[in-house]
C-alpha positions as CSV (number, residue, x, y, z in Angstrom):
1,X,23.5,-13.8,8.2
2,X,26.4,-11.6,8.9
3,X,26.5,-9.0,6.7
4,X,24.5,-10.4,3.9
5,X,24.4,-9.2,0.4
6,X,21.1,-8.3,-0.5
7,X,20.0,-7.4,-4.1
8,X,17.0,-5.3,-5.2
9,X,15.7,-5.7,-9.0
10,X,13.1,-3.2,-9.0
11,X,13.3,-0.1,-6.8
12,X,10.2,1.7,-7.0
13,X,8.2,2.7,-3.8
14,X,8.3,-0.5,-2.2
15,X,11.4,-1.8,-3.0
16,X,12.9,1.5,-2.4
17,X,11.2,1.5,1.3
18,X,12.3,-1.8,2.3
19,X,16.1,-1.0,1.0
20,X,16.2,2.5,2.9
21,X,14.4,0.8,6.2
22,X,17.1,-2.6,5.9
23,X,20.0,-0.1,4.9
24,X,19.3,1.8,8.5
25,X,19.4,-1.7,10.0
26,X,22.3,-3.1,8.6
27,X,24.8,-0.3,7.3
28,X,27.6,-3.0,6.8
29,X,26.0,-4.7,4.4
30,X,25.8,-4.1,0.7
31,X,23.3,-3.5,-1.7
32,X,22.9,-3.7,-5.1
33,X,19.8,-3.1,-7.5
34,X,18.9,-3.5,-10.9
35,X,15.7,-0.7,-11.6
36,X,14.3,0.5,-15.8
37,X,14.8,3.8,-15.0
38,X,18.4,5.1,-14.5
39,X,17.4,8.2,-12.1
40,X,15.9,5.6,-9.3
41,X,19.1,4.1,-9.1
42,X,21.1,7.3,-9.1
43,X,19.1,8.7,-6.4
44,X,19.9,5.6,-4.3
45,X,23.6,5.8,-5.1
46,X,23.5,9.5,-4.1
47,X,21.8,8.9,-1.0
48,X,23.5,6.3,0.2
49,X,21.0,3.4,0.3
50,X,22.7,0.8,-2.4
51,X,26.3,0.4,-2.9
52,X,25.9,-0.9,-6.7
53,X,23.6,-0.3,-9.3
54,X,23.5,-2.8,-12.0
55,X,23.2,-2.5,-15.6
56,X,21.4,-5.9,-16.3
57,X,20.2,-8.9,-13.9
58,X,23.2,-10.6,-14.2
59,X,26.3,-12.0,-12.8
60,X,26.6,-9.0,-10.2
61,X,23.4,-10.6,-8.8
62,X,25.8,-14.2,-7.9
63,X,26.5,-13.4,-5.1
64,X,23.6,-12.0,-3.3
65,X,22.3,-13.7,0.2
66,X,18.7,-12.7,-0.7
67,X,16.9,-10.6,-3.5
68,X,14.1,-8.9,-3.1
69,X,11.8,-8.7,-6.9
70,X,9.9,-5.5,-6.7
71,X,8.7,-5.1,-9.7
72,X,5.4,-6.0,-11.6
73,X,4.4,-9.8,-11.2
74,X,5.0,-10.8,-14.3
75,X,8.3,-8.9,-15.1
76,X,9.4,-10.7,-11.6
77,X,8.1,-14.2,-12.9
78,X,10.5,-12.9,-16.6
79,X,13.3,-12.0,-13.6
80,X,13.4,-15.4,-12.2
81,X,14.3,-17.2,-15.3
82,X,17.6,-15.1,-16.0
83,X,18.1,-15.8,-12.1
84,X,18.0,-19.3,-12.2
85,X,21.6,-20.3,-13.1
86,X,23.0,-17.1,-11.7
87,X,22.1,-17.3,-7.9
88,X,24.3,-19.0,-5.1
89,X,22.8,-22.5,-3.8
90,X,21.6,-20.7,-0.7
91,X,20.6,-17.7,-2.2
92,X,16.6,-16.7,-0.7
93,X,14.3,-15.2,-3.8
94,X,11.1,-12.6,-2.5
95,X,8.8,-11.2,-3.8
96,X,6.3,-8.0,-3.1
97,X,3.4,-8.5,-5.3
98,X,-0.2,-8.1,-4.0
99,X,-0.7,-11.7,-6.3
100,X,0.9,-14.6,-5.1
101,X,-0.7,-18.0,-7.1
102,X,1.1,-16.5,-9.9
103,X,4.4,-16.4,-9.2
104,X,4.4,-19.8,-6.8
105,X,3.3,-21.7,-9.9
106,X,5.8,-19.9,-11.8
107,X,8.5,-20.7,-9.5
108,X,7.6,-24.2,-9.2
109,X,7.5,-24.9,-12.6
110,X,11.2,-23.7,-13.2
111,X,12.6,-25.9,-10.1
112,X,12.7,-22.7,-7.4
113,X,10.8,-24.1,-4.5
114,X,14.4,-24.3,-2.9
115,X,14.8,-20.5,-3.3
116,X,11.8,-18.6,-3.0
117,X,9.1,-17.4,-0.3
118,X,6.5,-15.0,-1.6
119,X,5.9,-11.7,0.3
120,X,3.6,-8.7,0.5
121,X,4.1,-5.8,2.6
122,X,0.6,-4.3,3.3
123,X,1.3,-0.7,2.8
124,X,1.6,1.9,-0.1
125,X,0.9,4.9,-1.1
126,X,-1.3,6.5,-4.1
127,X,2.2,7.5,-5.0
128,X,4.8,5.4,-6.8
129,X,8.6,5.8,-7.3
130,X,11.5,5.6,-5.6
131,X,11.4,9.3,-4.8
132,X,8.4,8.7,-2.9
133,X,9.8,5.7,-1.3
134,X,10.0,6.6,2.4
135,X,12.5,4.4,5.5
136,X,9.2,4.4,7.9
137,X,6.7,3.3,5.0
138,X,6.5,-0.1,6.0
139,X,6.8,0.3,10.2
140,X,3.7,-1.7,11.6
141,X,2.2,-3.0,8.5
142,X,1.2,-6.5,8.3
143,X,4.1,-8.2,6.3
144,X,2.6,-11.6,4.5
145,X,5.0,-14.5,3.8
146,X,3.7,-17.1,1.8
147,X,6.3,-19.8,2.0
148,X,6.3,-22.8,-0.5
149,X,6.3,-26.6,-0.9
150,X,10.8,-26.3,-0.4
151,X,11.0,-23.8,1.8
152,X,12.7,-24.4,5.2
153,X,12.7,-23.2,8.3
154,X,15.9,-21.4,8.3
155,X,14.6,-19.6,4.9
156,X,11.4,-18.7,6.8
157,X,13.5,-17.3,10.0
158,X,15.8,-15.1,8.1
159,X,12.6,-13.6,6.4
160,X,11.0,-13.4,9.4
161,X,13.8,-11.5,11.0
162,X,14.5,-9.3,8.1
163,X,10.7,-8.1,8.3
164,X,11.2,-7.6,12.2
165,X,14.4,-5.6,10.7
166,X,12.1,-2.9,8.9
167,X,9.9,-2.8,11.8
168,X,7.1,-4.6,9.9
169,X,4.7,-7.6,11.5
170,X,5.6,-10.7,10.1
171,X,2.1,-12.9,9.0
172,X,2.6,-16.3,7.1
173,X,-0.2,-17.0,5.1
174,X,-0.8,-20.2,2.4
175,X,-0.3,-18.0,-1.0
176,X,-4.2,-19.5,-2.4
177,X,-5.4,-18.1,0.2
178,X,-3.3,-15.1,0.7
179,X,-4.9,-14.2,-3.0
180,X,-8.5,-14.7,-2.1
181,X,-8.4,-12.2,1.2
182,X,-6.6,-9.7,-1.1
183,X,-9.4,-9.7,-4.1
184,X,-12.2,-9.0,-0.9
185,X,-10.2,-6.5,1.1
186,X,-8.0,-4.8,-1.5
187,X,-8.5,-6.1,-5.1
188,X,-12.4,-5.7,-5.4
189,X,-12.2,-2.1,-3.3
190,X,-10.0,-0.3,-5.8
191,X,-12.0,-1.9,-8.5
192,X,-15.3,-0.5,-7.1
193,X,-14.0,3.0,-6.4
194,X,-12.7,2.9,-10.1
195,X,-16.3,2.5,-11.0
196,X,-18.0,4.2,-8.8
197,X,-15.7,7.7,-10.2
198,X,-16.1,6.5,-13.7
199,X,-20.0,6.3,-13.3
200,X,-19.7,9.7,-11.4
201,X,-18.0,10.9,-14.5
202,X,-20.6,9.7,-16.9
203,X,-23.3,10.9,-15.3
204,X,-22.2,14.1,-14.1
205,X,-23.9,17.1,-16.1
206,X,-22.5,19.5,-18.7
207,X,-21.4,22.2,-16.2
208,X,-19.6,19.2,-14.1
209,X,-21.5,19.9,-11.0
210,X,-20.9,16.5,-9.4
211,X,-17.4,17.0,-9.7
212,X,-17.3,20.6,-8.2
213,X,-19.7,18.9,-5.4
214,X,-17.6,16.5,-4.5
215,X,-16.9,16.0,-1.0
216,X,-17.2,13.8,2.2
217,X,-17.8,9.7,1.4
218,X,-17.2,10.0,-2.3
219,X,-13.8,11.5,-1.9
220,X,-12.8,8.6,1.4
221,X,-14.5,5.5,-0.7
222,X,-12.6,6.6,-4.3
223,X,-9.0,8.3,-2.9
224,X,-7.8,4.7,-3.8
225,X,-8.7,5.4,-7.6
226,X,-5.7,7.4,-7.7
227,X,-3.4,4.6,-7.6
228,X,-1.4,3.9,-10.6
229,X,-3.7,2.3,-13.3
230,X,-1.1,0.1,-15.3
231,X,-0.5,-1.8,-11.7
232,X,-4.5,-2.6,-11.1
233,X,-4.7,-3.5,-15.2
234,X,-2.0,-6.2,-14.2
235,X,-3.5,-7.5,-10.6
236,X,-7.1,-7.6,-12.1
237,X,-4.8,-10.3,-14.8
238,X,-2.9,-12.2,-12.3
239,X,-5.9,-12.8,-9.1
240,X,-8.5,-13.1,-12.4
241,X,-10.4,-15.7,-10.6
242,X,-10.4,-14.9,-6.9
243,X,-11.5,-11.3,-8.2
244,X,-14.8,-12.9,-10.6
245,X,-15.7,-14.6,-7.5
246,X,-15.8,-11.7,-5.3
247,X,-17.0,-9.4,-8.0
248,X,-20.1,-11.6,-8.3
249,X,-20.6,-11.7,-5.0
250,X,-20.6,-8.3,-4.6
251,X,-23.3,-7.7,-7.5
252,X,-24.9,-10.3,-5.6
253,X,-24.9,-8.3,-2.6
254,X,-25.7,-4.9,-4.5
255,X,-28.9,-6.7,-5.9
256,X,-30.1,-7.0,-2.5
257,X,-29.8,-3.5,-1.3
258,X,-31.8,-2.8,-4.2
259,X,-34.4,-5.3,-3.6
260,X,-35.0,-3.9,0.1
261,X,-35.0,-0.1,-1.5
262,X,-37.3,-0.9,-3.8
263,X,-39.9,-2.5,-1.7
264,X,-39.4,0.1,1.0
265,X,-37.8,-3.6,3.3
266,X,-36.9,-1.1,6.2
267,X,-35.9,-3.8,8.6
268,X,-33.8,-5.5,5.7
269,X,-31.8,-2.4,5.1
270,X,-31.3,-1.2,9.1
271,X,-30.0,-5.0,9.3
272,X,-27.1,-4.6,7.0
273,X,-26.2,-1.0,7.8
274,X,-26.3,-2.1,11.2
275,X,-24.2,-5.2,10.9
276,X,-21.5,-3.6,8.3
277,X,-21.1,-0.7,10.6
278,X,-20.2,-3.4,13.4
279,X,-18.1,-5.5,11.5
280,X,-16.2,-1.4,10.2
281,X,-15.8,-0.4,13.7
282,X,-14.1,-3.3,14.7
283,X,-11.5,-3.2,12.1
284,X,-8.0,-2.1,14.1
285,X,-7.7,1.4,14.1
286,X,-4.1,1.9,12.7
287,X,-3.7,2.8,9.1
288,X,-0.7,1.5,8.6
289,X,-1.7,-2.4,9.0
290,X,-4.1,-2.3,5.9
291,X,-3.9,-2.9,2.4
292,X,-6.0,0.2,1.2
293,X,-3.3,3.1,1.2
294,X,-3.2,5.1,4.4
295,X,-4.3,8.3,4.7
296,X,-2.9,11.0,7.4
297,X,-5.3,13.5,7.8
298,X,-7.5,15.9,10.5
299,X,-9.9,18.1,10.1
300,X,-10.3,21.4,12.3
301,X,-13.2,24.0,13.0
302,X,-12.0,27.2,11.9
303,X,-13.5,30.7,12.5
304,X,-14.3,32.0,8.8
305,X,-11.9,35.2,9.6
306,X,-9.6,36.2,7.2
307,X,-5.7,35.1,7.6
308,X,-7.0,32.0,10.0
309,X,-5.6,28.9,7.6
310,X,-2.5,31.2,7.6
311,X,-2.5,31.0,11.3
312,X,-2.3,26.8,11.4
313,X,-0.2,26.8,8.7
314,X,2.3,28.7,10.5
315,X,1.7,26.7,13.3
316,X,2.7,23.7,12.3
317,X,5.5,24.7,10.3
318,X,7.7,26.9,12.6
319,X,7.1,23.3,14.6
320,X,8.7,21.2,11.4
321,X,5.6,19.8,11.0
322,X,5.2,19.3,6.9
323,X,1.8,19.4,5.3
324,X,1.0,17.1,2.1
325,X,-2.2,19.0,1.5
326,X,-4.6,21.7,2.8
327,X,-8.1,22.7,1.7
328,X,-11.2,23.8,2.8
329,X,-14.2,21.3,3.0
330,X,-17.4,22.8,1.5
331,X,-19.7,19.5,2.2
332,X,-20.1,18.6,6.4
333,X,-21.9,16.1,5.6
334,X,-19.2,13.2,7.2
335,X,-17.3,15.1,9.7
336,X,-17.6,18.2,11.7
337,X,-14.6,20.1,10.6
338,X,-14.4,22.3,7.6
339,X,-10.3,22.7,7.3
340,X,-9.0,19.3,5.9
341,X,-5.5,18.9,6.5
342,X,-3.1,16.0,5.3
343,X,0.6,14.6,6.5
344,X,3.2,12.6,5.1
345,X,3.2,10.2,7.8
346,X,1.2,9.2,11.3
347,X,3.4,10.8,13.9
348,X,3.3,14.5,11.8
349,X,-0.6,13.7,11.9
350,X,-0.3,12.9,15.9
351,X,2.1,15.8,16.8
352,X,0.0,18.1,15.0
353,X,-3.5,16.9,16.8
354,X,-1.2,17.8,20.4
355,X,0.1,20.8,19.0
356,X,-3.3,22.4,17.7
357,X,-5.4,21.3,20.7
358,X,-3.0,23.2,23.1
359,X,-3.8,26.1,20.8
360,X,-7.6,25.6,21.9
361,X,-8.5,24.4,18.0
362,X,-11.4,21.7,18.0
363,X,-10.3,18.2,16.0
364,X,-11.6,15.8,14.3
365,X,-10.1,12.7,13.2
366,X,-11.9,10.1,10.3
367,X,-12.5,6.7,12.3
């Protein structure tokens, strides 16, 4: 397409991403966006990244190339009825949502095969918004395309291209079973590290000494419980059944271990904390390609002297290096390195692991 028109309803931290990443890629073209809140789209008018903002999905929508439905999964299911007779013949319909069944049956039902090939970038953030919607979010995350029954091969090229665009890795994937990889690797995760905090919570003592002595695995395995909770209430709705089935596979599972540490089944045991820790080691190394969010973080020996966090601090910020968060770790239980330090993003993380090694500080990064 030269120059395309591409429309955004929804413009939250995803949709705001891929607009800011395609924006840099195509300056010529214009955007527009439809988004609830009036400040996301005033943000995006002021910094440049849409050229209209929209009052309702309406006609201004006619004559957009491609739209891009970034909001929940059903409100983009609502979105494609009042699209139907407004989009061009040619126009391509996407989606972002972590459920795809959904939204293909939806789409089917109304007549839309012609239009529409599901999509879910496989990045995010505990964080939501378009003000935390960053250009680089989405740079080497796995990009899923689910194309349906009417979709042809020049739709599936101009997606293809216009993931390339945002410096993403295109994947196409059939959308059943797109939605029963997510419910093991994503889906059933942040369901278990919901529970896991809540029973935490519940059994913590009157003086909230679990709480205070939280540290090492319980804070990597439950950081995902921090994502927004309205947005898991609605996935846990829309992948219901692909999530049951892993679910009871996963008590399944749990029953086991319990078995073998109940009768003292040593070899049991070593067998599956052997084989897991295979399988976990394998998995590729860079946190942007996975559908947990990533997390950007070292941790660094540190003399207990007084003014020595000041010191790294300083460091890294007369070398514009900006630090999300800082804290000592009180538990060494997982890692060697008692200063915890977190980034915005992977190369702030890499430069300051170059910068602090040439200043003879010992690192440590979580594998």
């Amino acid at each position: 397409m030269n120059k395309p028109t591409i429309g955004f309803i929804g413009l939250g931290l995803i949709g705001g991403s891929i607009a800011k990443a395609l924006k840099a890629k195509h300056p010529d073209s214009t955007f527009i966006a439809y988004n609830r809140s009036k400040a996301s789209l005033i943000e995006a008018m002021s910094d440049g990244t849409i050229n209209q903002a929209m009052d309702t999905i309406g006609p201004g929508f006619s004559e957009c190339d491609i739209i891009f439905l970034c909001a929940p999964v059903s409100v983009n299911i609502r979105c494609l009825k009042e699209l139907k007779n407004i989009i061009k013949p040619e126009c391509i319909l996407t989606d972002v949502g972590s459920v795809k069944t959904t939204i293909h049956e939806a789409v089917t039902e109304l007549g839309m095969n012609n239009h529409f090939i599901g999509g879910h970038p496989m990045a995010g953030s505990e964080k939501y918004g378009y003000s935390n919607s960053k250009i680089h979010l989405l740079e080497n995350a796995y990009y899923i395309l689910t194309p349906g029954e009417g979709t042809t091969d020049v739709m599936m090229n101009t997606m293809v291209q216009l993931v390339k665009d945002i410096n993403a890795i295109p994947v196409k994937l059939d959308y059943r079973e797109h939605d029963r990889i997510t419910a093991a690797i994503s889906h059933l995760p942040h369901i278990i590290a919901y529970t896991l905090v809540n029973l935490v919570k519940e059994s913590d003592n009157p003086d909230g000494l679990m709480r205070m002595l939280a540290a090492g695995g319980f804070k990597d395995i439950t950081r995902i419980a921090s994502s927004s909770p309205e947005m898991w209430q609605q996935i846990c709705t829309e992948n219901k059944d692909q999530i049951i089935n892993m679910l009871n596979l996963y008590v399944t599972r749990m029953k086991d271990m319990g078995d073998a540490i109940k009768s003292d089944n040593l070899p049991a045991l070593l067998s599956s904390f052997t084989s897991a820790k295979e399988y976990r080691d394998d998995i590729p190394k860079s946190r942007a390609k996975s559908l947990l969010t990533p997390s950007y973080e070292i941790f660094v020996d540190l003399v207990d002297e007084s003014g020595a966090i000041a010191t790294i601090a300083t460091i890294l910020a007369t070398n514009g290096i900006s630090i999300m968060n800082i804290g000592i770790v009180h538990n060494r239980e997982f890692q060697e390195g008692v200063l915890h330090i977190e980034f915005y993003d992977d190369d702030s993380a890499n430069k300051a692991v170059e910068l602090l090694n040439r200043f003879h500080y010992m690192i440590h990064l979580r594998q």
